[in-house]
C-alpha positions in Angstrom: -9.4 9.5 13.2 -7.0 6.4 14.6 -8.9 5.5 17.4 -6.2 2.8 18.3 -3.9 4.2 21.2 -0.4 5.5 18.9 2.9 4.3 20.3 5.7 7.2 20.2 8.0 6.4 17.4 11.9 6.2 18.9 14.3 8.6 17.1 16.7 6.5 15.0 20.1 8.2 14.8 21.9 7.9 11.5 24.7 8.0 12.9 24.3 4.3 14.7 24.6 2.6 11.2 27.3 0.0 10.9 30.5 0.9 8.6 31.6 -1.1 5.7 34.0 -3.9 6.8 34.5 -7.3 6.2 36.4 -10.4 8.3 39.9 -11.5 6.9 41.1 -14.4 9.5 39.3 -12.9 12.1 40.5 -9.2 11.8 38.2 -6.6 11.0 39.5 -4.7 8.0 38.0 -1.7 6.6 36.5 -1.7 3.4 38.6 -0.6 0.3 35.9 2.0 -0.1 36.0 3.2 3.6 38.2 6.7 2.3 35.6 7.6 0.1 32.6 9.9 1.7 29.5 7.2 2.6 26.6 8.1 0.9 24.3 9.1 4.2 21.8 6.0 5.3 18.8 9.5 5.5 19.4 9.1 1.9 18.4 5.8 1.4 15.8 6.3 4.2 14.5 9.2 2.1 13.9 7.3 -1.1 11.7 4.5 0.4 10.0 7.0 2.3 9.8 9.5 -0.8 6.2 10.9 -1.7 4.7 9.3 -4.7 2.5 11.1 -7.2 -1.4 10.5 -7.0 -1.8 10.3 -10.9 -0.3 6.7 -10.6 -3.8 5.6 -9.3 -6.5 8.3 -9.7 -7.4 9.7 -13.6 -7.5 13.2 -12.6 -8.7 15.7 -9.6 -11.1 18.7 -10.1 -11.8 21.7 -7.5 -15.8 21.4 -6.8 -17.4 24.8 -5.8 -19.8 25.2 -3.9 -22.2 27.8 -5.3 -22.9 30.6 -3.0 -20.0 30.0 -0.7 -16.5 30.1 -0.5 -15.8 26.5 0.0 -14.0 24.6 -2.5 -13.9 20.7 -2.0 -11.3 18.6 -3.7 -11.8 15.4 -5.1 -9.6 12.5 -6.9 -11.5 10.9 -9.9 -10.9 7.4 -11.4 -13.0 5.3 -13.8 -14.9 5.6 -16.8 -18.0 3.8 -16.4 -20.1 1.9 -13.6 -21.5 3.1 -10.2 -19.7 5.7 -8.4 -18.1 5.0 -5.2 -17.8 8.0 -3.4 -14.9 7.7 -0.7 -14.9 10.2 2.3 -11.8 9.3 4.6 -12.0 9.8 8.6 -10.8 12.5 10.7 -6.8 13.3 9.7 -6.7 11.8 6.4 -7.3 12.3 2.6 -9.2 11.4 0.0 -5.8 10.0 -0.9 -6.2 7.3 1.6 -8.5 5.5 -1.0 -5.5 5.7 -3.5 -4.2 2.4 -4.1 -7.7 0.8 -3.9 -9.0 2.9 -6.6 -6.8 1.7 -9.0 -8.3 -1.1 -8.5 -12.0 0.1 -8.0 -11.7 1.9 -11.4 -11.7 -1.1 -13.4 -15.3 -1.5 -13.0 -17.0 1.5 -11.8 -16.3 5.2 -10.7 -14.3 6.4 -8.2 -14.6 9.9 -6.6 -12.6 10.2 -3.6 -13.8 14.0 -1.1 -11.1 15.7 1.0 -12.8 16.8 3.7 -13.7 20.0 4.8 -10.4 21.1 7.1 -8.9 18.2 4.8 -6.0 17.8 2.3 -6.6 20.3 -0.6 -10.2 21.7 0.2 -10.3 25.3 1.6 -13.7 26.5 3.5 -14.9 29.2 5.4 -14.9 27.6 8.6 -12.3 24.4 8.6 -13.0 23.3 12.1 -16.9 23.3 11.6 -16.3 19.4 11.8 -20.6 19.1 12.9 -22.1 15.9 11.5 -24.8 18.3 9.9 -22.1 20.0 8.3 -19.9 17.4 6.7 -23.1 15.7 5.5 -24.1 18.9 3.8 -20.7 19.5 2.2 -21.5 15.6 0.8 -24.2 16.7 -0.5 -23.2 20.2 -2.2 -20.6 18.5 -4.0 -22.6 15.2 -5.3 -25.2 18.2 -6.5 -22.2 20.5 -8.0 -20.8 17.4 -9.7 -24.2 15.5 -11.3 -26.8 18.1 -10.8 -30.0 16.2 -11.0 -28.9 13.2 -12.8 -27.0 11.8 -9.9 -26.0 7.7 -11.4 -25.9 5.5 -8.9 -24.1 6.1 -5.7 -21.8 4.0 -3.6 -21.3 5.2 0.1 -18.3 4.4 1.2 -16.5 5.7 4.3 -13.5 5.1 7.0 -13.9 6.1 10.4 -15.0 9.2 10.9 -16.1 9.7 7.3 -18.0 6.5 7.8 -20.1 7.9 10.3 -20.6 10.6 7.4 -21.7 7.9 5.2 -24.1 7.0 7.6 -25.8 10.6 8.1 -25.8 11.0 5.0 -27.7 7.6 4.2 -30.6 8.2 7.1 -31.1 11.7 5.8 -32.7 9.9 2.5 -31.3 13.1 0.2 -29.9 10.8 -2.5 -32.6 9.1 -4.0 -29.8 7.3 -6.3 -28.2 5.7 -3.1 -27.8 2.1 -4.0 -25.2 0.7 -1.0 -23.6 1.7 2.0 -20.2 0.5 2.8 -18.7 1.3 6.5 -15.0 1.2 7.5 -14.0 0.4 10.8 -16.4 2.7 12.9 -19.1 1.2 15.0 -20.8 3.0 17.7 -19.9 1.3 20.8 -16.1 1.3 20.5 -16.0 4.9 19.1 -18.3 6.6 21.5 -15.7 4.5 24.5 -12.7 6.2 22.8 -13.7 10.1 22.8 -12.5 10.3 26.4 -9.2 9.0 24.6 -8.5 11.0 21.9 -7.0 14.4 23.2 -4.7 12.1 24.5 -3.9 10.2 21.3 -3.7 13.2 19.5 -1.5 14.8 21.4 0.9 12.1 22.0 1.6 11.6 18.3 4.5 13.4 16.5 3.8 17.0 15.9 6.1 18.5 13.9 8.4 16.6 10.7 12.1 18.3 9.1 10.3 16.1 5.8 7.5 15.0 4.3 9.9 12.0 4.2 9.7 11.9 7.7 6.3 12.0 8.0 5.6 9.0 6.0 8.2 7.0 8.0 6.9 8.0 11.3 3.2 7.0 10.3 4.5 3.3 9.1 7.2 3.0 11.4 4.4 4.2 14.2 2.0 1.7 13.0 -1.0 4.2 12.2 -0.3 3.1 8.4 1.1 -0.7 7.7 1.6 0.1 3.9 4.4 2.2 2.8 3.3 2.6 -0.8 -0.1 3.9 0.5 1.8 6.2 3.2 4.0 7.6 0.5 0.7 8.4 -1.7 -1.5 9.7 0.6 0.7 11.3 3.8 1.9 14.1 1.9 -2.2 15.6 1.8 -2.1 15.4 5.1 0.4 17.7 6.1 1.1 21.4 5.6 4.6 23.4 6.4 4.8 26.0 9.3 6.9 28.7 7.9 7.4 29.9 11.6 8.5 27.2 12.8 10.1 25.6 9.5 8.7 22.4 9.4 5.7 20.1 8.6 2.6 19.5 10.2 -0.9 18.4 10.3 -3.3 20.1 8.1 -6.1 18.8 9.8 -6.8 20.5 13.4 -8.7 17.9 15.3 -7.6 18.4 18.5 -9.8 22.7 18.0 -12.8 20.0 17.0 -13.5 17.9 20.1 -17.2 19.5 20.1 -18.1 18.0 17.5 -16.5 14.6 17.8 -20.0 12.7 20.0 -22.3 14.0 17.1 -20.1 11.6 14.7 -20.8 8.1 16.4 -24.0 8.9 18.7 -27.1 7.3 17.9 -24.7 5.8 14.4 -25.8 1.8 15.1 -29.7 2.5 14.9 -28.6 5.1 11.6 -26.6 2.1 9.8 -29.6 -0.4 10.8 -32.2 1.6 9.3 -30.4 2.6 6.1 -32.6 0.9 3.7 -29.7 0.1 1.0 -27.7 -2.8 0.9 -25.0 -2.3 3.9 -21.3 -3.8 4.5 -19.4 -3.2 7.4 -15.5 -3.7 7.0 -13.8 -4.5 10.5 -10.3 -5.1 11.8 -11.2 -6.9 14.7 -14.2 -9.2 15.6 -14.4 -7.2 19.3 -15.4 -4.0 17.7 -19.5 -5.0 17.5 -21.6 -3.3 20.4 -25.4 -4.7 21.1 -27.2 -3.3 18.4 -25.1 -4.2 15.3 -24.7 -8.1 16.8 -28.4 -8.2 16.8 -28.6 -6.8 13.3 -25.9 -9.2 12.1 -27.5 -11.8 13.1 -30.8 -10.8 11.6 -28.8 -10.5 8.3 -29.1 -7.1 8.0 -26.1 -6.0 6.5 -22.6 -8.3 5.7 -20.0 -7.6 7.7 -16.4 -8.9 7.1 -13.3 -8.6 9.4 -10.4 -8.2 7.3 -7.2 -9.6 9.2 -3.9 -8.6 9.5 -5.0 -4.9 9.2 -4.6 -1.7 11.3 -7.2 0.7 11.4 -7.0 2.4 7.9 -8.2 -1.1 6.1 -8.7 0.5 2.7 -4.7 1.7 3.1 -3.8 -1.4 4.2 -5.1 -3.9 2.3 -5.8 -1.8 -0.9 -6.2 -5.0 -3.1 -8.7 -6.9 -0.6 -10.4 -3.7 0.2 -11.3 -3.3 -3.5 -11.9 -6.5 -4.2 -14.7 -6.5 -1.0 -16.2 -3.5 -2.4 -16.6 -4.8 -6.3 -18.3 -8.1 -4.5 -20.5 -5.6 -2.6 -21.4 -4.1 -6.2 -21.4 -7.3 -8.0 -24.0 -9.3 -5.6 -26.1 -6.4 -4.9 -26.1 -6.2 -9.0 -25.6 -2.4 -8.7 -25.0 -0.7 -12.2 -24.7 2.5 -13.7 -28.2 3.7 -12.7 -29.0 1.6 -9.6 -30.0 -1.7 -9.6 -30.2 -4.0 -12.9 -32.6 -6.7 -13.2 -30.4 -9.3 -15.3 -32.2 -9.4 -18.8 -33.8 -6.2 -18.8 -31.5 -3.6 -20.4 -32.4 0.3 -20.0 -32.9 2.4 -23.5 -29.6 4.3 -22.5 -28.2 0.4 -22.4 -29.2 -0.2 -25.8 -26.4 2.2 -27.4 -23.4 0.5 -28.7 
C-alpha cells in the first residue's frame, strides 16, 4: 500500500495534439500528408503503455495449494541455484512488482515471488482476511507446500505491507532456514501516522480504466510507479474487468480491509530489532526512521540504505539497484544454498561436480 498521498491524474484529451504542419516564409502550410486519416496519438499512447509479458523476467509460475483448503497461492519463479529470496509485495500490488529485479536476482540465487492472498492470481476462501496472523500463515503454507521439510536457505524480502509480513513471519521463528531479512520502505512510525490517511488515498485514486493501457499510464503518469517497463509488467496483475460496468479495476479490495490494516505496522520496530538474522532496511527517504529503529541503527543492528530518486515501490523503481542491494545483502552475510557458508569448508552436497 502507497502510503504517499496520490495526486489525481488530469484527463489528457487526444484530441488537443498538434496537426502536422510545417513554416514556409512564415505561413503555416499543412502537411502533404494532412488528407490522409492521422494515425490516432491513443495509439501511440497504447504501445508505450502496452502490457509486457512476465516470462521476459521470471522462468516460470506454478499454482501452490494449500492442502486442506481451497486456497491456491501464485508464485513467479526465477533462478536455478543459490538462496531463495522470497518476495511478498505490499497491499495493491503483485508478486509481479519484483519483476524486473529478478532478472537480475536470478543470476545468483532463487527467486520466488507470492501474490498475496486477495492478490493478483491467487484465489482464497476469504480474500479480505488481510490479518497479520493470516498472511503470515499463507507464507508459511506455501514455503511448506513448495520445500516440504528441506526448506534451503531463505531470503525475507518484502515491500510495504508485505514487509511487515516479512517481519511476522521472522519473530514467529517458524523457518529455521531463515538466513536474512530484507524490509522495503515500511517502518512503524510513519505507517502507523498514515492509517488515518489511507481511506482517503484510496479513494481518491482512479477507480475504474477503458484499458489495461490506461491503467499503466495513470500509475506512471500519477507517480505511484516511476518505471514504465515495471508498470507495463506488473500493473496488469493488479487489475480485474467489471463485466457490469465494462471496465477495469482493482483486484485487490483494500479499502473492505481497514480492520486489519494497525495489526500490519503495530509493535513492527521491536519485531524487526529482535529478528535474530541479518536485517536490511531499504528506504526512500532518510525522514522515515521513528525512535526505535534510530536507536537500533546506531547500535548497528541492521544496515539500512536510502535509495534516492525513488517513489515508494523501490524494487519497481530502481530494479537494477534494488537487486544489486539485495545480492550485496547475500554476498556479505555469505548466505548460500543451505544458510551460511564458512569460506573453506564445503558441505558433502558441495562436493558433487
Amino acid at each position: 500500500m502507497d502510503l504517499s498521498t496520490l495526486a489525481e491524474l488530469p484527463e489528457v484529451n487526444p484530441e488537443d495534439q498538434p496537426q502536422h504542419q510545417h513554416q514556409d516564409g512564415g505561413r503555416s502550410v499543412s502537411s502533404a500528408f494532412a488528407s490522409r486519416p492521422e494515425r490516432p496519438p491513443t495509439q501511440t499512447s497504447s504501445q508505450k503503455y502496452s502490457p509486457l509479458d512476465w516470462l521476459s523476467y521470471f522462468d516460470h509460475e506454478e499454482d501452490v495449494c494449500i492442502p486442506d483448503s481451497n486456497d491456491v497461492f501464485h508464485v513467479y519463479v526465477a533462478g536455478k541455484e543459490g538462496p531463495v529470496v522470497f518476495c511478498l509485495h505490499g497491499g495493491g500490488y503483485s508478486g509481479l512488482s519484483f519483476a524486473l529485479s529478478a532478472s537480475k536476482i536470478k543470476e545468483k540465487a532463487r527467486v520466488v515471488a507470492m501474490d498475496m492472498r486477495g492478490h493478483g492470481k491467487s484465489t482464497s476462501e476469504n480474500d479480505l482476511d488481510l490479518s497479520i496472523e493470516t498472511m503470515c500463515n499463507d507464507v508459511l503454507a506455501v514455503l511448506k507446500a513448495m520445500y516440504g521439510d528441506s526448506l534451503p536457505a531463505i531470503v525475507l524480502v518484502g515491500h510495504s505491507m508485505g514487509g511487515s509480513v516479512a517481519v511476522h513471519v521472522a519473530a514467529k521463528k517458524a523457518l529455521p532456514s531463515l538466513a536474512g531479512l530484507v524490509v522495503v520502505d515500511v517502518v512503524e512510525g510513519t505507517a502507523m501516522a498514515s492509517l488515518i490517511h489511507m481511506q482517503k488515498i484510496l479513494s481518491s485514486r482512479m477507480q475504474h480504466f477503458p484499458s489495461i493501457e490506461k491503467a499503466i499510464e495513470w500509475s506512471v503518469r500519477g507517480g505511484s510507479l516511476r518505471n514504465i517497463e515495471s508498470a507495463r509488467v506488473s500493473v496488469p496483475t493488479t487489475l480485474k474487468y467489471d463485466d457490469s460496468k465494462k471496465c477495469y479495476t482493482y483486484r485487490a479490495r483494500l479499502e473492505e480491509t481497514e480492520q486489519y490494516w494497525r495489526g500490519w505496522y503495530e509493535g513492527l520496530s521491536d519485531k524487526f530489532l529482535s529478528s535474530p538474522v541479518p536485517k536490511l532496511l531499504l528506504l526512500a527517504g532518510t525522514d522515515r526512521l521513528d525512535r526505535s529503529l534510530t536507536i537500533g541503527q546506531m547500535q548497528g543492528k541492521f544496515q539500512m540504505v536510502v535509495v534516492r530518486h525513488t517513489g515508494h515501490a523501490i524494487q519497481e523503481d530502481v530494479p537494477d539497484e534494488f537487486a544489486t542491494l539485495i545480492l550485496n545483502f547475500i554476498s556479505r552475510n555469505r548466505i548460500g544454498p543451505h544458510g551460511v557458508e564458512i569460506p573453506g569448508l564445503l558441505r558433502p552436497s558441495q562436493k558433487k561436480p
